[in-house]
C-alpha positions as CSV (number, residue, x, y, z in Angstrom):
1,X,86.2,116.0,88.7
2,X,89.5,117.6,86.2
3,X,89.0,120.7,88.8
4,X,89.7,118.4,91.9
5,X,92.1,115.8,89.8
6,X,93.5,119.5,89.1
7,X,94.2,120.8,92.6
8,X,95.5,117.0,94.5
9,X,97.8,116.6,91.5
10,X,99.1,120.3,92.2
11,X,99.2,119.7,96.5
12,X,101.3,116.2,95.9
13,X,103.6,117.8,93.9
14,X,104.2,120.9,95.6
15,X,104.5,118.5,99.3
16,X,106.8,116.2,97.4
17,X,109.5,119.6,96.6
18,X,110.1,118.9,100.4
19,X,112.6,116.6,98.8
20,X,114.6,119.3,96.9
21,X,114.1,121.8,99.7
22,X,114.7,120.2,102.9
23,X,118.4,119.9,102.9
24,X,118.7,123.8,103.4
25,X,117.2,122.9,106.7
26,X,119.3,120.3,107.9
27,X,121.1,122.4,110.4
28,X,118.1,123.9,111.6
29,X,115.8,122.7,114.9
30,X,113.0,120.2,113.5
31,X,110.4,120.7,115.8
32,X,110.9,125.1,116.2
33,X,111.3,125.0,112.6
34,X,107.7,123.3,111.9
35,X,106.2,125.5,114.2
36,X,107.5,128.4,113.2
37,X,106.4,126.7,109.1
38,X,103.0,126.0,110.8
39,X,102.8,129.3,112.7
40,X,103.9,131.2,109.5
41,X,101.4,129.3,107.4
42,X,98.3,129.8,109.8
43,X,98.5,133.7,109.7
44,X,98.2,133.8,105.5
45,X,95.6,131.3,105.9
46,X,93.7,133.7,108.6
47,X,94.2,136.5,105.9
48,X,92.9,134.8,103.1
49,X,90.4,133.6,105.0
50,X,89.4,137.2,106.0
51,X,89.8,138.7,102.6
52,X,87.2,135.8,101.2
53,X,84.9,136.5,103.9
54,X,85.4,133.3,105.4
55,X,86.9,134.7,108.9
56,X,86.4,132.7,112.4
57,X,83.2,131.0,113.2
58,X,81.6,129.4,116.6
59,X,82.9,126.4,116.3
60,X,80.9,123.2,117.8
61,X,82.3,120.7,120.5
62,X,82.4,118.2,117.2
63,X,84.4,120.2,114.9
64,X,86.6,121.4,117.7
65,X,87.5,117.4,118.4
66,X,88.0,116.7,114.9
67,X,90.5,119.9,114.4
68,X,92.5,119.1,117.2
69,X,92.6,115.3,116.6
70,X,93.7,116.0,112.5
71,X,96.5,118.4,113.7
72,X,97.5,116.1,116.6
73,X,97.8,113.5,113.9
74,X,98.1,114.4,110.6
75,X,100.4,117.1,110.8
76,X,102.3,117.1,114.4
77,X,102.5,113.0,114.9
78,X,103.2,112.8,111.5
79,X,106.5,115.1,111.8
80,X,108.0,113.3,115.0
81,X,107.0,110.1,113.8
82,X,108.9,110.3,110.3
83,X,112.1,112.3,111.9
84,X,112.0,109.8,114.8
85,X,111.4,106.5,112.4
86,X,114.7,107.8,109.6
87,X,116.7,107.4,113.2
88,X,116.0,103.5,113.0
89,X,115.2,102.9,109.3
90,X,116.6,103.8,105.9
91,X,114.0,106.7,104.4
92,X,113.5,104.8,101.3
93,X,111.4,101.9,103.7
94,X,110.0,104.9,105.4
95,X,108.7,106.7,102.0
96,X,108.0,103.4,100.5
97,X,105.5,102.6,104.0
98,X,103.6,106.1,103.5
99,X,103.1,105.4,99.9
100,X,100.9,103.2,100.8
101,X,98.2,105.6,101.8
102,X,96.3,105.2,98.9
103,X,95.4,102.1,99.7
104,X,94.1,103.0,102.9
105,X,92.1,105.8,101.6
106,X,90.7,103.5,98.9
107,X,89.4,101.3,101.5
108,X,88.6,103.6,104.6
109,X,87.8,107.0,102.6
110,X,84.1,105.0,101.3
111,X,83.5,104.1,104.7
112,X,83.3,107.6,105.9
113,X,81.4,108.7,103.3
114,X,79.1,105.9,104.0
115,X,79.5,104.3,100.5
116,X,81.5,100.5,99.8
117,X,84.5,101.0,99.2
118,X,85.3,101.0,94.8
119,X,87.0,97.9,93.4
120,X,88.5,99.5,90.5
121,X,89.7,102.3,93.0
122,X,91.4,99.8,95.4
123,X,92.9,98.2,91.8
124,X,93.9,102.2,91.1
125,X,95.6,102.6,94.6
126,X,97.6,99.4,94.2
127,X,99.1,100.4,91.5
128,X,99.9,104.0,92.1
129,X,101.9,102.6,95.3
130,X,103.9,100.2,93.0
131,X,105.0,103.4,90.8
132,X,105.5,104.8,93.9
133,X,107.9,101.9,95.3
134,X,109.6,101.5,92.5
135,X,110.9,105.2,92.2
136,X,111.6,105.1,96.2
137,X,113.2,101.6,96.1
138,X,112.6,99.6,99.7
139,X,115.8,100.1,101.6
140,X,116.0,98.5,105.0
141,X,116.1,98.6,108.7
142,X,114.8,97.6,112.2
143,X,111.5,96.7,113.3
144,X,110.7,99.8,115.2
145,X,112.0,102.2,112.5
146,X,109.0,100.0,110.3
147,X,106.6,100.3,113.5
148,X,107.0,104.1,113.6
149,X,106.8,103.9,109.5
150,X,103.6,102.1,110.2
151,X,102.0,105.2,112.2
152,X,103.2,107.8,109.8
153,X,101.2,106.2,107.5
154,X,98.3,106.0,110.0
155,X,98.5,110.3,110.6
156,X,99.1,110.3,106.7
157,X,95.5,109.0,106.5
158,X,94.0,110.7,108.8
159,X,94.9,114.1,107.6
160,X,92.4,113.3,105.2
161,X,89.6,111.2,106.7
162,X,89.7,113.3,109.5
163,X,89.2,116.6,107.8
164,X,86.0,115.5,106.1
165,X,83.5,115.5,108.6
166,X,84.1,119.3,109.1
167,X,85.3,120.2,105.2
168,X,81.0,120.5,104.3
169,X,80.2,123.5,107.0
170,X,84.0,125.1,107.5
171,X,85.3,124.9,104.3
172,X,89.0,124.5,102.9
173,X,90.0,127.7,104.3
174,X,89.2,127.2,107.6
175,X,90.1,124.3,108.3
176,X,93.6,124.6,106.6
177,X,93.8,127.4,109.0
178,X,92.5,126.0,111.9
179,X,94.4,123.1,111.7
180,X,98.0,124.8,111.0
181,X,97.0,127.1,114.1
182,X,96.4,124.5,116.4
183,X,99.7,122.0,115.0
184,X,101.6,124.9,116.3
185,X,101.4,124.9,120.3
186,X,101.4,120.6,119.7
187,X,104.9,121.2,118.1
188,X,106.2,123.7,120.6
189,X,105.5,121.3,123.5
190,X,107.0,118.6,121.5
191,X,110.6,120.6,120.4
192,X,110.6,121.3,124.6
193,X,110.4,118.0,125.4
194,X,112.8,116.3,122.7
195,X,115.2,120.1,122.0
196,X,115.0,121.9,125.2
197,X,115.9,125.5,124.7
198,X,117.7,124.9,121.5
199,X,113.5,125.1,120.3
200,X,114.4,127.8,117.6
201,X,117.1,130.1,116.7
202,X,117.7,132.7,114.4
203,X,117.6,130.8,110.9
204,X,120.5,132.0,107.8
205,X,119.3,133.5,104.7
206,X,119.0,129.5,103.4
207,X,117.0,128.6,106.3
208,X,114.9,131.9,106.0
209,X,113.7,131.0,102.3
210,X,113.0,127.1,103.0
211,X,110.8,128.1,105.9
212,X,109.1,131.1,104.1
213,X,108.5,128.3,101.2
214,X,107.1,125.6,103.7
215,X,104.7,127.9,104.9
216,X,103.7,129.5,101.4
217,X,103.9,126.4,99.2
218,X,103.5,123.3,101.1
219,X,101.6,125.0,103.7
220,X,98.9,127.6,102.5
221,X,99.2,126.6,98.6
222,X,99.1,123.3,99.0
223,X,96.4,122.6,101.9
224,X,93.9,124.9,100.2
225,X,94.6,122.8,96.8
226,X,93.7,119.2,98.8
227,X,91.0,120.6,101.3
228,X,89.7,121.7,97.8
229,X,89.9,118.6,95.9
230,X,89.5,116.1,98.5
231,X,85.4,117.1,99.1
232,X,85.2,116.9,94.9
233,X,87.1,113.3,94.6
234,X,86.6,111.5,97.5
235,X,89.0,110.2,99.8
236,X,89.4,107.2,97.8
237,X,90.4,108.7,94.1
238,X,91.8,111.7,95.9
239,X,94.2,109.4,97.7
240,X,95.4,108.0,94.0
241,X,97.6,111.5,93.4
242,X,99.8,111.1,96.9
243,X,101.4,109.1,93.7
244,X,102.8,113.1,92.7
245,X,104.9,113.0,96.0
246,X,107.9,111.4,94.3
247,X,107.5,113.8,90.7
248,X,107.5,116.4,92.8
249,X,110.8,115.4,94.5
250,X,112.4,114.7,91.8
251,X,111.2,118.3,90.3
252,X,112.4,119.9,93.1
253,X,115.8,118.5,93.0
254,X,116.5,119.0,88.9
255,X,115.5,122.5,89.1
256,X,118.1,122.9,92.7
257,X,120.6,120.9,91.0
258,X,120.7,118.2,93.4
259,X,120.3,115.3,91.6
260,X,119.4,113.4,88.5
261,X,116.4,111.4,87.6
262,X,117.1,107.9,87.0
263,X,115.2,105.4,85.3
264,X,112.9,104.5,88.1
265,X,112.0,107.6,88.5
266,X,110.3,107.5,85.4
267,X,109.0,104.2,85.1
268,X,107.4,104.9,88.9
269,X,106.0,108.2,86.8
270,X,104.1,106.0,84.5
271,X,103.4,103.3,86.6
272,X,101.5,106.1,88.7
273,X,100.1,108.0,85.7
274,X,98.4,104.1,84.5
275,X,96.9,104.0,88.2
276,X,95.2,107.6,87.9
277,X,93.9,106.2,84.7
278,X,92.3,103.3,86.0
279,X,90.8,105.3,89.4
280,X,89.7,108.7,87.4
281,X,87.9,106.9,84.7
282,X,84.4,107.0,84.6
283,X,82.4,104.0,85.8
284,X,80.1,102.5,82.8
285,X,76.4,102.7,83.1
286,X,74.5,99.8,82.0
287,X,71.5,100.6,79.9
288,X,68.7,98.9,81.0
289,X,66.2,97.9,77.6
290,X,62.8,98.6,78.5
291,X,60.3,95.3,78.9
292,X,59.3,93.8,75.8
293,X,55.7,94.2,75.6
294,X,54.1,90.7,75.5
């Protein structure tokens, strides 16, 4: 259990330095930039894969669908769909939407493990969101900027849920590496569609660094650490440390010198810690007295 709690704690905060990093990619093609993260990313995972003696396997029609379907969703839909939904709505309703995947996992992650779903858990998750909300504020705008929210938060989800069936026989190598692999041709297509031959350029020295640490970090480091965990935890309490997300943004952007934390910032940080308390803390176990003899 502190090994798994351990490793999500370490992926949410190393996704949420997206924050602090991603302005240095402003400039630079969304979609050819993820690819070329994802692409990036997928050849260390191959490697490390290789040098653990966990290179490619025969893979069966079922994990093949399940591979395909998390990088369709939790890693390519989820990049067009929060680019696409900042276009109609403020990002502080868009973060404060996705937040709310703990609460999902609480309630969906039992189901796929074929267990009911953990009151205390779902308690856990509710208020790990509300630290999260209250350092991301709600901001505002229109209802399809809230509808595309609304399925970032679905792919969020399921780049969980739909990694465990195939966690148990592929491990968190290969699937971290089969899944960045396959999020790669997904992304070119899209960049065609919605960039045209603008897909990718050569990036600055700026750009060259951010990418090389989306595809190091937040890539490799950090799906290894929650392909890890998530097997150890469950979906459910797993889900409780997407609460990181914001610490690690505003990590990232002390230590870059882009901004300040405020006082939110750290009541969210505690509200977040309180939730991880509730979730992580081991259920009671009633002692039964044995019959009294008559």
């Amino acid at each position: 259990m502190r090994r798994g709690a351990l490793g999500a704690a370490t992926a949410m905060f190393c996704v949420g330095t997206l924050t602090g990093v991603s302005p240095a990619l402003h400039d630079y093609p969304v979609y050819g930039g993820q690819a070329v993260r994802y692409l990036v990313g997928a050849v260390l995972l191959f490697a490390v894969a290789q040098a653990f003696g966990k290179g490619p396997v025969r893979l069966t029609r079922r994990e093949v669908f399940f591979l395909v379907a998390l990088a369709l969703t939790g890693l390519t839909a989820f990049n067009v769909l929060i680019v696409e939904s900042t276009r109609f709505a403020d990002p502080a309703t868009v973060g404060t939407v996705v937040a709310a995947v703990p609460i999902v996992l609480a309630l969906l992650g039992p189901v796929m493990e074929r267990r009911k779903p953990a009151p205390r858990v779902l308690l856990a998750s509710v208020v790990v969101v509300a630290g999260v909300v209250v350092t991301s504020g709600f901001g505002g705008g229109s209802p399809l900027g809230l509808l595309l929210a609304l399925g970032a938060l679905a792919c969020e989800a399921g780049f969980s849920l739909l990694a465990l069936p195939v966690l148990g026989r592929l491990g968190a190598i290969r699937v971290s590496a089969y899944s960045a692999a396959i999020a790669v041709p997904q992304l070119v297509v899209v960049g065609l569609v919605l960039d045209g031959p603008h897909l990718v350029r050569v990036p600055t020295t700026s750009e060259a660094l951010a990418l090389g640490y989306l595809a190091v970090v937040v890539t490799v480091f950090a799906f290894l650490c929650w392909y890890t965990s998530l097997p150890k935890l469950g979906a459910d309490r797993a889900g409780l440390f997407s609460g990181f997300l914001p610490v690690g943004a505003v990590v990232s952007t002390v230590v870059l010198g882009t901004g300040q934390p405020r006082l939110a910032d750290l009541v969210g940080a505690c509200l977040v810690l309180v939730g991880l308390a509730i979730g992580l803390r081991p259920a009671r176990v009633r002692e039964v007295s044995p019959p009294r003899r008559r």
